[in-house]
N, C-alpha and C positions, 0 to 999 in steps of 0.2 A: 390470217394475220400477216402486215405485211412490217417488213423489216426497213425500218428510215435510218439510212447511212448519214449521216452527220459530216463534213469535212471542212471545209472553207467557206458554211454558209449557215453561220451560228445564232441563226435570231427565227422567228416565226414567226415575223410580220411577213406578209407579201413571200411567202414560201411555197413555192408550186409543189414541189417535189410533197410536202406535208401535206397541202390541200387535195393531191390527187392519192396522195397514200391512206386520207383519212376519209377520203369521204365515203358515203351511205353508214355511217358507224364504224367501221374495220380498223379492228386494235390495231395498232399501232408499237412497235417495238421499236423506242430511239436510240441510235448507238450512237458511241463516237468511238473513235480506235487511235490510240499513241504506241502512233508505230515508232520503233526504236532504229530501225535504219536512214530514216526519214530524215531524224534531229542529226546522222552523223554526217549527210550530206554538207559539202563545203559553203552549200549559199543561205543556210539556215543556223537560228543564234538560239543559245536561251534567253535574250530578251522579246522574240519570238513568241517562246511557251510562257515568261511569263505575262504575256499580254494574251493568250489563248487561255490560259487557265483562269483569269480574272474572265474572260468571256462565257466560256464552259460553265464558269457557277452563277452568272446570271443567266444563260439558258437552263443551268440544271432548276432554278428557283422558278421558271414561267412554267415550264413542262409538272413540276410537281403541282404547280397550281391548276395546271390544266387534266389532272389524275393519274398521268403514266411518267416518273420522272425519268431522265437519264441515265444508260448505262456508260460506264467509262471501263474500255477494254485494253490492254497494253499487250503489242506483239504484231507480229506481221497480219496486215488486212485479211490473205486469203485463209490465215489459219484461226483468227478470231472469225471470221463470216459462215465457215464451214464448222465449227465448233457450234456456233450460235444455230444453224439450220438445219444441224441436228439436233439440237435441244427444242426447239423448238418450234412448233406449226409455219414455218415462212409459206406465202405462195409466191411472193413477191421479193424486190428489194428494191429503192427507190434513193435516189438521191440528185443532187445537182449536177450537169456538167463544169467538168474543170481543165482548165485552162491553166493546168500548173507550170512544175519544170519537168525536166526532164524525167526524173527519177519517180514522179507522181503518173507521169506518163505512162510508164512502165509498169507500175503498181496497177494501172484501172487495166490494160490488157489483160494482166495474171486475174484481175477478178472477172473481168470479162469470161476468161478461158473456165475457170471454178466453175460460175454461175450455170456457164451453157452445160458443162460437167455433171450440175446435180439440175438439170433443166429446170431453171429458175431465171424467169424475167427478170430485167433490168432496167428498169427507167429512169432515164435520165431528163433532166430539165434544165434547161437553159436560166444558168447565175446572172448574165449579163446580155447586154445585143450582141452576141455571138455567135455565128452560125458555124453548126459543124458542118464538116465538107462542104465548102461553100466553095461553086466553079469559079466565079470570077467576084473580082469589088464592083462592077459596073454600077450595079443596083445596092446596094450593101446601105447606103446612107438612108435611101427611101426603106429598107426592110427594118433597118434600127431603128428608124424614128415608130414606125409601123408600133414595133416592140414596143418602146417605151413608154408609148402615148395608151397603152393597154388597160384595163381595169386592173389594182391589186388583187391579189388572191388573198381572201378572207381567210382568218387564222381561226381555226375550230375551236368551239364554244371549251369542251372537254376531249379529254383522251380515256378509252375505255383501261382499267388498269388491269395489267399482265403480270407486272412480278415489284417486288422491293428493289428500291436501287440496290447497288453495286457500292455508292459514290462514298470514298473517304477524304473528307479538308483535312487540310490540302491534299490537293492532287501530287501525287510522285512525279518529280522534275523528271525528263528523259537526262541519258548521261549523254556527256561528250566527250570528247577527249581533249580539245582545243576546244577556245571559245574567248570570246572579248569579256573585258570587266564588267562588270554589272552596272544597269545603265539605270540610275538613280532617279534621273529626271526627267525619264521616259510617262509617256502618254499610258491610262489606262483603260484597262478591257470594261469598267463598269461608269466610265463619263460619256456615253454615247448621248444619253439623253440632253445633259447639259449644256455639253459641246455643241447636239446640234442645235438646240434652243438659242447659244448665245450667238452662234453664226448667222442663222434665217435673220434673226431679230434683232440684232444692236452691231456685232462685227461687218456682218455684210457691206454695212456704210463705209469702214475702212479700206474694202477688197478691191477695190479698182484703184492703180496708183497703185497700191500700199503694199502691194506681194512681192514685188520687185529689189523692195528694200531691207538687207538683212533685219535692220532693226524692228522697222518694224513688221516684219512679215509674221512673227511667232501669233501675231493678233488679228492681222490682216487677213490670214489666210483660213480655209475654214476647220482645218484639223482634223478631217473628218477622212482622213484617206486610211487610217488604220482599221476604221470600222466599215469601210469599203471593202478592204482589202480582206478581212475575218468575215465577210458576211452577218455582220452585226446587224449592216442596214442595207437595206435594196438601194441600188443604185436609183430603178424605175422610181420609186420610193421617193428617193432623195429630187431629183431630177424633177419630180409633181410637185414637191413641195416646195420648193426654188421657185417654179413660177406661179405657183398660187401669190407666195410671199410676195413675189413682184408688184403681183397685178393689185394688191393690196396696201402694199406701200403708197405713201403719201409723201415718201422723202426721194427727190429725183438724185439724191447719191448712192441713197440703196438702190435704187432699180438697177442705174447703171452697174452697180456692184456684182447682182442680181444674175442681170444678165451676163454680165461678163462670167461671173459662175457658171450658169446655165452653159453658154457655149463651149468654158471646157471639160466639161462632164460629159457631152458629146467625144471629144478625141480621146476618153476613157476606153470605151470600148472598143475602140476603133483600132488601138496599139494593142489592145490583147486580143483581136482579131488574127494578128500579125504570127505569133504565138501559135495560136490555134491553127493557124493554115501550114505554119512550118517549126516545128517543136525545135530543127535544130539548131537554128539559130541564137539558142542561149550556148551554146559551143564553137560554131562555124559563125565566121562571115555570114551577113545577109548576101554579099556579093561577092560571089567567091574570085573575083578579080584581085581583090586583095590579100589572098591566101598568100603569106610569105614578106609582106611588108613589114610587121614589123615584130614577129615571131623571133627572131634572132639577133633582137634588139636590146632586152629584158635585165635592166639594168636593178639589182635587187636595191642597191641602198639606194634610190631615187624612188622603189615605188613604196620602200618604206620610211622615210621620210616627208612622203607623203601623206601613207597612210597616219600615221601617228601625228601629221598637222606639223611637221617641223620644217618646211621647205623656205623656210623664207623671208614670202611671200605673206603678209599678214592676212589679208582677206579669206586666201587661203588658208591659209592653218588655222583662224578663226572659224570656216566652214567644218574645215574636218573635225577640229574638236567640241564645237558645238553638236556636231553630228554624233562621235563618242559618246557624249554625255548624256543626250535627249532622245536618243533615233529616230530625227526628223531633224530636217532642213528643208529650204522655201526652192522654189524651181532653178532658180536664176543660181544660188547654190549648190544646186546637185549636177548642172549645166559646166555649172563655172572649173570644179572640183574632176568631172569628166577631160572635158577639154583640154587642161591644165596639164592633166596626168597623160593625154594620148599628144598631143602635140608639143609642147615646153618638155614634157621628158620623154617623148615617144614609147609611152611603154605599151602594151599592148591590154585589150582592154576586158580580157577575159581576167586576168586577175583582179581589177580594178570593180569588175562585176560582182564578182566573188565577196569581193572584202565590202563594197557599197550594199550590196544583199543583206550579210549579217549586220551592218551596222542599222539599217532602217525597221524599223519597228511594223513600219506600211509597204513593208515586200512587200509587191505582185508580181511575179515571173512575168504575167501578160504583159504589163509595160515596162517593167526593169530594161530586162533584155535587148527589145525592139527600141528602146529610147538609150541606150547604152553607145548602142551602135549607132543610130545617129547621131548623138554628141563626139562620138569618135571617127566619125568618116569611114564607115566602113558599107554603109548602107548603097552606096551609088548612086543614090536618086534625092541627097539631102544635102546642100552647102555646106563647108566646111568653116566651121564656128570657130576661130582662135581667137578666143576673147585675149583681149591682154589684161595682167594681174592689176598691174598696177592702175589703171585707166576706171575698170571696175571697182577697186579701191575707192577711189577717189569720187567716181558716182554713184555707187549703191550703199557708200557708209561715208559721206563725207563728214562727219562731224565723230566717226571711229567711236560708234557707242557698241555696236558690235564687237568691233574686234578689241577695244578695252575688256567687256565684257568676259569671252573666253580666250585671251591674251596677258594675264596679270603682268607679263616684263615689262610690255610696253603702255600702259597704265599710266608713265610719266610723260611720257614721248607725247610733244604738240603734235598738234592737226597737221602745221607744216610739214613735218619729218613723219608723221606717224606713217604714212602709207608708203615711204621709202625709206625705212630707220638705216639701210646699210648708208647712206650719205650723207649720215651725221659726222663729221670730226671727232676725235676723239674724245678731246674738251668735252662735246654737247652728249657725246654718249656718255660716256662720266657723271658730265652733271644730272642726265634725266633718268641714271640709276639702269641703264642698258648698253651693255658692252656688246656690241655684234658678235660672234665665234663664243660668246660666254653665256650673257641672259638670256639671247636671241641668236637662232643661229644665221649665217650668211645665207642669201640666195644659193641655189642648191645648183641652178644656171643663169645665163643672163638673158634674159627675157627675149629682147631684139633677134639676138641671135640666134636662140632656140628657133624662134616661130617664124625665121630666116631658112632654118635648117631643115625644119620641117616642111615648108613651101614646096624647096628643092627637092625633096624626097618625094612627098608627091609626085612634082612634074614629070622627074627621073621616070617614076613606077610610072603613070600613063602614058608616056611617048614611048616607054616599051612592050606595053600592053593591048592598045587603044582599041586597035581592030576588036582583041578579046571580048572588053570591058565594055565594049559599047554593045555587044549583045545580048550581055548580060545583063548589061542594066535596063533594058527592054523588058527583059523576064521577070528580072526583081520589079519595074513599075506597073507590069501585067498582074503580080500575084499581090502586091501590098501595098501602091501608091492610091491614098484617096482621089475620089472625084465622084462627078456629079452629084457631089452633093450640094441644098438647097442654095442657093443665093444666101440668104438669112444667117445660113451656119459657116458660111463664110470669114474664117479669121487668119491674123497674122501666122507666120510659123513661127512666130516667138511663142504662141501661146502654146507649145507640143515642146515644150521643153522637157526636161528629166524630172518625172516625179508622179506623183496620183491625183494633178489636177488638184491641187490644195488651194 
């Protein structure tokens, strides 16, 4: 009997780990395990679990139809795995690898250490084009496509049955101790199919052009990164069916669409490669040249007037509380939101990770992290992006359907004044029903001068640095900077902005 560990890859289409755990007949014992240390970690939410438990009960529904349904076990992995392996005939234990955070990092070592304990295989199989220990990127692009272009793994017909579930609806939420509001008009664990239905076939025409722009990016984009991200759906999967779609389309806006998907669902893997090759970097610098920049910097009511959308800035604050509400925002948003926070207020970008973590519904530690630090310059080897607010204002929501939307003060406020309401007169603050410091609060800084100040800091930190920094940053483009890859897959660095390729 072999034992299928469940974790962040909750579907059973195109499942290696299942297909080699089940084949020649071999019962099959499916776990999953909510572990309770897991949820109290700082970058994990219960909007999270409640997007994992709407998952969990549509895998538990395909597994009972396939004869062996789901166990659901609560407690730390190595004491439910070891409880289970003596209950039960294991020879084996099989799951996917994971390219989590830090704290999951940790977790697969201690089972590691259990398993070789009660001498018990461990197979692991690759979730994504991620190579473990992997020497260099030289080749990385040629082995992913390798990967990708691969035959699905065939989902077995039935599962021999072993015992009764376990399974109580609902599932018991894990506790927390802290935790954001409940987020109402968040994405669910059982629209995977619809989602991806309305994206291949009718959205996709919107996707190129259309992601860029808050308004309409909710439509534009494919939605599809939460079920990336849970293992709902294979990436390989996703990635085949994109250009199947393509090649069959008849509309040359959806190809283009198409294709522009296509290539960034390429730099998916590529940023949780990143991850993979150095765990610490959801903590540390990618380049430790900047160890100290801007650590003693950390200014509390700038990074929570941020967090909570109050800075200002409307586009801004529109992003952040759209993101409260839904947990999800379009790239250009999670970019904008970054950059805002590490340079206009210089804060530093590990708390800023933290709080962006629990707010997105499509965490992936694999690209959070690695795309964190390049929207905040800390990477060495990525241009420093100071979008300005207002400018962005003005051409990602020029006609302020967005930021009316999750902004109700400024709902009166013209187009002319809307993306700078502190330069209304009084009079016109009055009349359009927003008082700056009252309805709306003032700029939190002034814009210019921020990203004046932040320039200078920079310069400062590398002219006293350089020798250092330039070695380093040798290292960091030895260990994580793409290349050679195809000609074909070739695109802007705008399109590796912050988020899961939506």
């Amino acid at each position: 009997m072999h034992l299928l560990w469940f974790k962040r890859d909750l579907r059973l289409t195109d499942h290696a780990a299942l297909f080699h755990a089940a084949k020649q007949g071999t019962a099959v014992l499916p776990v999953y395990i909510v572990e309770p240390d897991y949820w109290q970690q700082p970058d994990v939410s219960l909007r999270h679990w409640a997007f994992v438990a709407e998952a969990l009960t549509s895998l538990q529904q395909q597994l009972t139809t396939l004869g062996q349904p789901l166990l659901v076990y609560y407690g730390a992995a190595t004491r439910v795995l070891r409880e289970l392996c003596a209950r039960f005939p294991i020879s084996a234990v099989y799951s996917h690898q994971e390219s989590g955070n830090l704290w999951s990092y940790q977790r697969d070592l201690a089972v590691e250490r259990l398993l070789s304990e009660l001498a018990l295989p461990w197979h692991q199989y690759p979730q994504f084009a991620v190579i473990r220990n992997l020497p260099n990127r030289d080749l990385w692009f040629a082995e992913a496509d390798n990967w990708l272009s691969q035959r699905l793994y065939p989902t077995p017909q039935s599962l021999p049955f072993i015992c009764a579930s376990n399974w109580q609806a609902p599932l018991t939420a894990p506790k927390r101790n802290r935790d954001l509001p409940a987020c109402q008009q968040r994405q669910h664990g059982w629209q995977l199919q619809q989602t991806l239905a309305s994206f291949l076939q009718q959205r996709s025409q919107q996707y190129h052009g259309g992601i860029s722009f808050a308004a309409r990016a909710v439509k534009s984009c494919s939605r599809l990164s939460p079920f990336l991200a849970y293992g709902q759906l294979s990436i390989r999967e996703l990635q085949q069916q994109t250009e199947q779609q393509r090649k069959q389309s008849t509309s040359a806006q959806q190809q283009r669409g198409l294709q522009a998907f296509y290539s960034r669902l390429r730099w998916h893997c590529h940023f949780i490669q990143k991850l993979e090759d150095e765990p610490e970097v959801e903590v540390r610098n990618m380049h430790r040249g900047f160890d100290g920049l801007r650590e003693d910097a950390f200014e509390p009511g700038l990074f929570q007037a941020w967090a909570s959308g109050q800075t200002g800035y409307p586009l801004i604050d529109a992003a952040m509380r759209s993101l409260l509400s839904t947990g999800w925002l379009h790239f250009r948003g999670r970019a904008m939101l970054v950059a805002f926070a590490s340079y206009h207020l210089w804060l530093h970008w590990r708390p800023l990770a933290l709080h962006l973590a629990q707010c997105f519904v499509d965490y992936e530690p694999g690209i959070h992290y690695p795309q964190i630090q390049m929207q905040a310059g800390t990477t060495g080897i990525n241009p420093n992006r100071m979008y300005n607010p207002v400018k962005q204002s003005m051409q990602k929501d020029p006609k302020g359907e967005f930021i009316r939307q999750w902004l109700p003060e400024l709902r009166r406020v013209p187009d002319s004044w809307l993306h700078q309401p502190w330069l209304m007169s009084t009079a016109l603050q009055q009349q359009f029903g927003c008082v700056i410091g009252r309805d709306y609060p003032a700029p939190v800084v002034a814009a210019s001068q921020a990203v004046t100040a932040a320039r200078a800091r920079l310069s400062q930190w590398l002219a006293q640095h350089r020798q250092a920094f330039e070695l380093e940053k040798r290292q960091v483009f030895q260990r994580h900077a793409s290349r050679n890859r195809p000609k074909a897959q070739r695109t802007r660095k705008t399109s590796t902005q912050l988020g899961l390729f939506d």
